[in-house]
C-alpha positions as CSV (number, residue, x, y, z in Angstrom):
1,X,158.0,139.0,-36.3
2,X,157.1,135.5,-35.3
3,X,154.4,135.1,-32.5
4,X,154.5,132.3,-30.9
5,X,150.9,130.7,-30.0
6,X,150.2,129.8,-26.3
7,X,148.1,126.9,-26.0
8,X,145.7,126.7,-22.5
9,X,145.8,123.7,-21.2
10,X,143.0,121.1,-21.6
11,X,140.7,121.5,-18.3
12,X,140.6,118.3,-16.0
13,X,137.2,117.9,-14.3
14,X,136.9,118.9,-10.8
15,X,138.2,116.8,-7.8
16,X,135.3,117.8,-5.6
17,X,132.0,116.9,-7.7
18,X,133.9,114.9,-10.5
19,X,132.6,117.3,-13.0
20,X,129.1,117.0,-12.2
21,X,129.0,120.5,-11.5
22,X,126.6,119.7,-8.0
23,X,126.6,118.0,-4.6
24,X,124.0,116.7,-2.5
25,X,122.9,119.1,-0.1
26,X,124.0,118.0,3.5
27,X,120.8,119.4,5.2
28,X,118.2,117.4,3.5
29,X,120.4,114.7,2.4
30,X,119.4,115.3,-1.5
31,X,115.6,114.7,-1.0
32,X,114.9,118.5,-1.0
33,X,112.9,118.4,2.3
34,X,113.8,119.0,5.6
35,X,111.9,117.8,8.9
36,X,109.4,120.5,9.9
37,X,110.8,122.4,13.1
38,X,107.4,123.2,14.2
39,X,106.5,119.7,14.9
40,X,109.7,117.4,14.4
41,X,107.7,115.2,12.5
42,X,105.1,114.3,14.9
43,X,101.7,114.9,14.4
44,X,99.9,115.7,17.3
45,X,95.9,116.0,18.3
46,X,96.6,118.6,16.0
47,X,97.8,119.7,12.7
48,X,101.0,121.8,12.8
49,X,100.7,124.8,11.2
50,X,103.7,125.2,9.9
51,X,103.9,122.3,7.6
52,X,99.7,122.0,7.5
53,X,100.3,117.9,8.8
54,X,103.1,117.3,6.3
55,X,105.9,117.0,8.5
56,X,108.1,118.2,5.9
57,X,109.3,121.9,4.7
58,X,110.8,122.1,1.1
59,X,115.3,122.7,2.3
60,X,115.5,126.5,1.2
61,X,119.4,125.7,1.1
62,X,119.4,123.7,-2.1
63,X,117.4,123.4,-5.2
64,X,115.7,119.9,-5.5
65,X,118.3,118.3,-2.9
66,X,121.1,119.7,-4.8
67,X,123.8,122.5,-4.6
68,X,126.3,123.9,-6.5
69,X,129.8,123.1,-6.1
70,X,131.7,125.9,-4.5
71,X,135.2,124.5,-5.5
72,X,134.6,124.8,-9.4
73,X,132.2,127.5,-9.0
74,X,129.7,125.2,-10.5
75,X,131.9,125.0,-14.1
76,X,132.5,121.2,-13.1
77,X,135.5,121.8,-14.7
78,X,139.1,122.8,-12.8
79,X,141.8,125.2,-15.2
């Protein structure tokens, strides 16, 4: 009996985040902070407590401004 091997094909990178595996996060626009809601960015006569006077909140939808690619399920890579 003769079994013929089956080769995969080589994997091309992904046409979405050209193999970088991320993207920047739309809500923060990659700097990993969003405006605070509490005070819009304004300070007032006084502090917001949400954000304590920073007018910022860390985004909660991405890590460090980015996210993973949904397309290549974060592999970067497209089979």
């Amino acid at each position: 009996m003769s079994y013929l091997l089956e080769r995969k094909p080589e994997p091309e990178l992904c046409a979405v985040c050209c193999g970088s595996k991320v993207h920047q996060c739309k809500a923060c626009q990659g700097s990993g902070n969003v405006t605070c809601p509490g005070c819009a960015g304004e300070l007032g006569p006084e502090l917001c407590r949400i954000c304590a006077g920073l007018r910022q909140l860390r985004c909660h939808l991405c890590s460090g401004g980015q996210i993973s690619c949904g397309v290549c399920g974060g592999t970067g890579q497209r089979w």
